[in-house]
C-alpha positions as CSV (number, residue, x, y, z in Angstrom):
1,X,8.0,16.9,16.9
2,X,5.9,15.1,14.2
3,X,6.0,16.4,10.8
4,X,3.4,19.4,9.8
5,X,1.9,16.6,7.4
6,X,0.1,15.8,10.6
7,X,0.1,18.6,12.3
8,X,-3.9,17.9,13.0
9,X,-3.4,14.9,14.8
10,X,-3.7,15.5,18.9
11,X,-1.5,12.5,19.7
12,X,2.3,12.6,17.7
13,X,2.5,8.8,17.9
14,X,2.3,6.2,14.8
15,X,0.5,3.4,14.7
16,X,1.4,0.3,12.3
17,X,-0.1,-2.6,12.1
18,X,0.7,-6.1,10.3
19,X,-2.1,-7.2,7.8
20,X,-3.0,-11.1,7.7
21,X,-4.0,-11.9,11.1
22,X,-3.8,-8.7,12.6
23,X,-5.9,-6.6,10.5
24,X,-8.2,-9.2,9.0
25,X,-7.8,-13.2,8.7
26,X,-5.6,-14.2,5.8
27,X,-6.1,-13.4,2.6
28,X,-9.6,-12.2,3.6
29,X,-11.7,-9.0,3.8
30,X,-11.4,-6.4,6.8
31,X,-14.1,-6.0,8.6
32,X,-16.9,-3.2,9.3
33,X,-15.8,-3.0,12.7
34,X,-12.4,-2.8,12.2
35,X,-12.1,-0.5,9.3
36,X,-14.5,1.7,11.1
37,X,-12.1,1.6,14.5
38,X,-8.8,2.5,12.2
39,X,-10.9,5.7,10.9
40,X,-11.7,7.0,14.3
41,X,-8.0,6.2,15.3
42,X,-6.7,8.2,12.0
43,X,-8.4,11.0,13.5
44,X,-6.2,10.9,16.8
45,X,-2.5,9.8,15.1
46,X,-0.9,8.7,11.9
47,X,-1.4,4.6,11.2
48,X,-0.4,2.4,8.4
49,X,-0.2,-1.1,7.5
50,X,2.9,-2.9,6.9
51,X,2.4,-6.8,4.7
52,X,4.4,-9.0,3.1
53,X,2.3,-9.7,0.3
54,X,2.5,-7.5,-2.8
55,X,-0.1,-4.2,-3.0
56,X,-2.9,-5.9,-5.0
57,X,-3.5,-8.3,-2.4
58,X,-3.4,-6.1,0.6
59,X,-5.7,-3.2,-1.4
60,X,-8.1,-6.0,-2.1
61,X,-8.0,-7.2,1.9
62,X,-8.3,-4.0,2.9
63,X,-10.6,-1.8,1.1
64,X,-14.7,-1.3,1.5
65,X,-17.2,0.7,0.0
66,X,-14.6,1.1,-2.7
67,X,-12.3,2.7,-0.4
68,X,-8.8,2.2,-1.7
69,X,-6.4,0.8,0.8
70,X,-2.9,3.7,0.3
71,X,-5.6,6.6,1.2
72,X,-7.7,4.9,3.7
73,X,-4.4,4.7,6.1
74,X,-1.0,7.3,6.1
75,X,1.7,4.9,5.4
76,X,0.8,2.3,3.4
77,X,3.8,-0.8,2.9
78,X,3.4,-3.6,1.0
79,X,6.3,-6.1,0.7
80,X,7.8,-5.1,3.9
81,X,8.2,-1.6,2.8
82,X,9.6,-1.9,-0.6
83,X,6.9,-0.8,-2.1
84,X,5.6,2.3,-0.5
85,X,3.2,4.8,0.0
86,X,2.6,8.2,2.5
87,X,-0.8,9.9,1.8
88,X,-2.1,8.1,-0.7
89,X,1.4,9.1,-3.2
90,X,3.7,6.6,-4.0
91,X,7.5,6.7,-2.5
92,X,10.5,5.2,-3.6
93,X,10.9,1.6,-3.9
94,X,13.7,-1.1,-4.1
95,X,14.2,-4.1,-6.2
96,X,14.9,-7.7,-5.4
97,X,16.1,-8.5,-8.6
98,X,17.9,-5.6,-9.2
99,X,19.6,-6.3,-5.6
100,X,20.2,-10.4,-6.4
101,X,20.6,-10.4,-10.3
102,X,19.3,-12.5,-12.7
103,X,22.1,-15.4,-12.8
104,X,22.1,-15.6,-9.2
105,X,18.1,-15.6,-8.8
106,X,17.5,-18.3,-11.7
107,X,19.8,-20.6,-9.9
108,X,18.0,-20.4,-6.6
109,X,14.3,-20.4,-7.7
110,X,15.4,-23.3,-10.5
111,X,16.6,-25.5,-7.1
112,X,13.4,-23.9,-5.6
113,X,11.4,-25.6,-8.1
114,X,13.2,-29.0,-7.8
115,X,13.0,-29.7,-4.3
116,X,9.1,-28.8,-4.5
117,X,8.7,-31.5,-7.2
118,X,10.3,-34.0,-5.0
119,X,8.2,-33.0,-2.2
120,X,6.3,-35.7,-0.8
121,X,3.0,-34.2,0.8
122,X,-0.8,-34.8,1.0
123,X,-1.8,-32.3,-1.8
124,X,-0.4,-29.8,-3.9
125,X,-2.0,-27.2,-5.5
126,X,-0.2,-24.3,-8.0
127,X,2.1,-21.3,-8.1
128,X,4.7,-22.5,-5.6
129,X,7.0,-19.5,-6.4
130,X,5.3,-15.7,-6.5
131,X,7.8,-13.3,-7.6
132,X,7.2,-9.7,-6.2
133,X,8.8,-6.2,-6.4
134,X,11.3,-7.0,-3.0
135,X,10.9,-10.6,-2.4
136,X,9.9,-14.0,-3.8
137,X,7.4,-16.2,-1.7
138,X,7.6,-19.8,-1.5
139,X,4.3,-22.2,-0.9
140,X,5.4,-26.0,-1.3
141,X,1.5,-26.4,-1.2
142,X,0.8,-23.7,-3.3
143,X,-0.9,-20.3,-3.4
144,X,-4.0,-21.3,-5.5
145,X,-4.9,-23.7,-2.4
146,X,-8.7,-23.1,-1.2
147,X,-8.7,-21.4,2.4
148,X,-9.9,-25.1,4.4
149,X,-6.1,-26.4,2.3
150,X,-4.0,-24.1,3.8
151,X,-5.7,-24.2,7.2
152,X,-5.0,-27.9,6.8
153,X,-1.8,-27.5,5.7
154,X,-1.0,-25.4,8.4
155,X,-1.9,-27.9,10.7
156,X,0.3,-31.0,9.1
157,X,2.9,-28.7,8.7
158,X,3.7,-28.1,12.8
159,X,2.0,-31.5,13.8
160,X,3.0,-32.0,17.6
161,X,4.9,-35.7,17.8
162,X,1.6,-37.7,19.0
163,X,-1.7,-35.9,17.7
164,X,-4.8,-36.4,15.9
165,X,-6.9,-34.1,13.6
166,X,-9.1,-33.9,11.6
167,X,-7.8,-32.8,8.4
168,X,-10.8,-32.2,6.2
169,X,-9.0,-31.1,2.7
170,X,-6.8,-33.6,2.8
171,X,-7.4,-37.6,1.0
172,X,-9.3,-39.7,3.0
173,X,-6.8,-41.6,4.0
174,X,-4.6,-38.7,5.5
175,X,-7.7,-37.2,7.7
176,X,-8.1,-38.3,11.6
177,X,-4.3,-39.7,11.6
178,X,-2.3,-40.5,14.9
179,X,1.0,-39.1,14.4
180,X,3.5,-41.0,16.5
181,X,6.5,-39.5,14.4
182,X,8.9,-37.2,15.7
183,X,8.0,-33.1,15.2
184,X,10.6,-32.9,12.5
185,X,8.8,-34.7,10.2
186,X,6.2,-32.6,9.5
187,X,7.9,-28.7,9.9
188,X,7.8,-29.0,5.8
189,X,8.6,-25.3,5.7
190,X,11.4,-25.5,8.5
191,X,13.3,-28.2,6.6
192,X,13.0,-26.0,3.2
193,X,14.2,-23.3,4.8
194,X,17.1,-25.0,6.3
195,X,18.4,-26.7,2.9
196,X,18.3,-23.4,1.2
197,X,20.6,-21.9,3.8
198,X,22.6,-24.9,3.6
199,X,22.7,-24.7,-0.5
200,X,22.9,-21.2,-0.8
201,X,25.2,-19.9,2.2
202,X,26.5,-17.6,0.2
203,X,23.6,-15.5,-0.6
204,X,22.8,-13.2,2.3
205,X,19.0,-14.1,2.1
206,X,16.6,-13.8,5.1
207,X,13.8,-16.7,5.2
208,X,10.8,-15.3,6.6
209,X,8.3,-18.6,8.0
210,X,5.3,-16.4,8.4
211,X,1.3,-17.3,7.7
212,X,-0.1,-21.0,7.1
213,X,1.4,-22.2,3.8
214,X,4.5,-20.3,2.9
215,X,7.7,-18.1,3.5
216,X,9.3,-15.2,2.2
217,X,12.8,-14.7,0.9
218,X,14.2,-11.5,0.7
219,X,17.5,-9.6,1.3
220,X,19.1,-9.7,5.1
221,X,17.4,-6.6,6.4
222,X,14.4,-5.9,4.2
223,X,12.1,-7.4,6.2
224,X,9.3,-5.2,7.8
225,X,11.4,-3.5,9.8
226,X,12.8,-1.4,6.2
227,X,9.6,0.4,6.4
228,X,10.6,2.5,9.1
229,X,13.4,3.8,6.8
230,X,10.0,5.7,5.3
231,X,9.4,7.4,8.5
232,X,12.5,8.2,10.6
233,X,12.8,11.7,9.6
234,X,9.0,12.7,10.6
235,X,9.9,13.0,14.4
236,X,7.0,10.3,15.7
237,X,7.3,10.9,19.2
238,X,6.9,6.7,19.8
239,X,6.4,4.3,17.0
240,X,4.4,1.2,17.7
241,X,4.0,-2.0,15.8
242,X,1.1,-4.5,16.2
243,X,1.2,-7.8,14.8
244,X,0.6,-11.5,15.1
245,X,3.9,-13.2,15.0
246,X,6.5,-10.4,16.8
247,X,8.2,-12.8,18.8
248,X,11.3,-13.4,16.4
C-alpha cells in the first residue's frame, strides 16, 4: 500500500520520467502541452523526473509560469538521484568527491583534460569537464556549444561507415563529406570511454554515453537507478520508468 503522503491519489502507481528527450528536447524548455498533461496525471498518481544533469538545469527545463520544477512533480532527482527531493523538500544526498577523494579525482580529470587537448575534431567549444554534486560530465566538444554544434556533433560522432550529411556548424570544408572510413573512427565518445577504463581500471567508475555531446562518470551503481533507493519504502504498488535511451 502506497504511503498516506499520497493517500489522494486513485491509482498507487509511480510514474518517473527521464528529462532531455523524454520530457522536453535537450537542454530546452517543456512544453505547454506537456507540463499541462504531467498535472492532470499528478492528480491520478505520484510522478517525478529523474536527470543526469545537476538541479539548476533541469529546474530551468522544466519550470513555466514561474512554476519551480521540485513542487511541480513528487520526486524530483537530479544527478541520477543524488540530489533529491519528495514534495518540494529536500532529501539526503551523496557526494562524488567525498566517495572518490581528492588525489584520486585530480588524477583522472588532469588525464581528462589531456586527452581532450589532443583531440583532433572539427570544433571545440568550452567547459569540457562539469563537476557536479554525484558525478562529473565529460563533453570533448564542449558544453558551451550552440544547439545546431551539438546536433552536429552528434551526428560526426556515430557517422555510419559510408554517409553523407550535411553538417551545417561545422568548417566548410567538413560539411556535405563522404565518409568511406570505418565506424570506429568517428565514435569520439566510445573511444574516450574505452581509454579511461583502460587507464583507470582500478577505479570502479561507470561511463554513462547518454545525450548528443557528452557522458557521465560516476560511481558503479549511482546511475539513475539510485533514485529508487528514495522510494522503496513508500509501497508503490508498480514503479514505471519512461525514457529515451532504456535499452542498456
Amino acid at each position: 500500500m502506497a504511503s498516506s503522503t499520497f493517500a489522494d491519489r486513485p491509482i498507487k502507481k509511480l510514474c518517473l520520467f527521464d528529462v532531455d528527450d523524454t520530457l522536453t528536447p535537450p537542454r530546452q524548455l517543456v512544453s505547454r502541452e506537456m507540463f499541462d498533461l504531467l498535472a492532470e496525471l499528478r492528480k491520478k498518481m505520484a510522478i517525478g523526473f529523474v536527470g543526469g544533469s545537476d538541479l539548476n538545469k533541469i529546474s530551468e527545463q522544466l519550470a513555466l509560469d514561474g512554476a519551480k520544477a521540485v513542487e511541480q512533480f513528487d520526486y524530483g532527482f537530479a544527478e541520477n538521484g543524488l540530489v533529491a527531493y519528495k514534495m518540494g523538500k529536500e532529501l539526503p544526498s551523496q557526494s562524488f568527491i567525498k566517495f572518490f577523494g581528492d588525489t584520486e579525482y585530480k588524477k583522472l580529470v588532469n588525464f581528462i583534460l589531456h586527452y581532450v587537448a589532443d583531440l583532433d575534431i572539427p570544433i571545440k567549444r568550452g567547459t569540457f569537464v562539469e563537476f557536479r554534486n554525484g558525478m562529473i560530465n565529460v563533453s570533448p566538444l564542449g558544453r558551451n556549444a550552440t544547439i545546431q554544434e551539438r546536433n552536429d556533433f552528434e551526428a560526426y560522432d556515430k557517422l555510419p561507415p559510408t554517409h553523407t550529411v550535411e553538417l551545417t556548424a561545422f568548417p566548410p570544408d567538413l560539411r556535405t563529406t563522404p565518409h568511406s572510413l570505418p565506424l570506429q573512427i568517428h565514435q569520439v565518445r566510445a573511444k574516450f570511454v574505452q581509454k579511461l577504463k583502460e587507464t583507470f581500471p582500478q577505479y570502479d567508475l561507470t561511463y554513462s554515453i547518454g545525450g548528443k555531446i557528452s557522458f557521465d562518470v560516476f560511481p558503479r551503481g549511482w546511475d539513475k537507478t539510485y533514485a529508487l533507493k528514495h522510494v522503496e519504502d513508500e509501497g508503490f504498488e508498480e514503479i514505471h520508468f519512461f525514457g529515451d535511451k532504456t535499452y542498456q
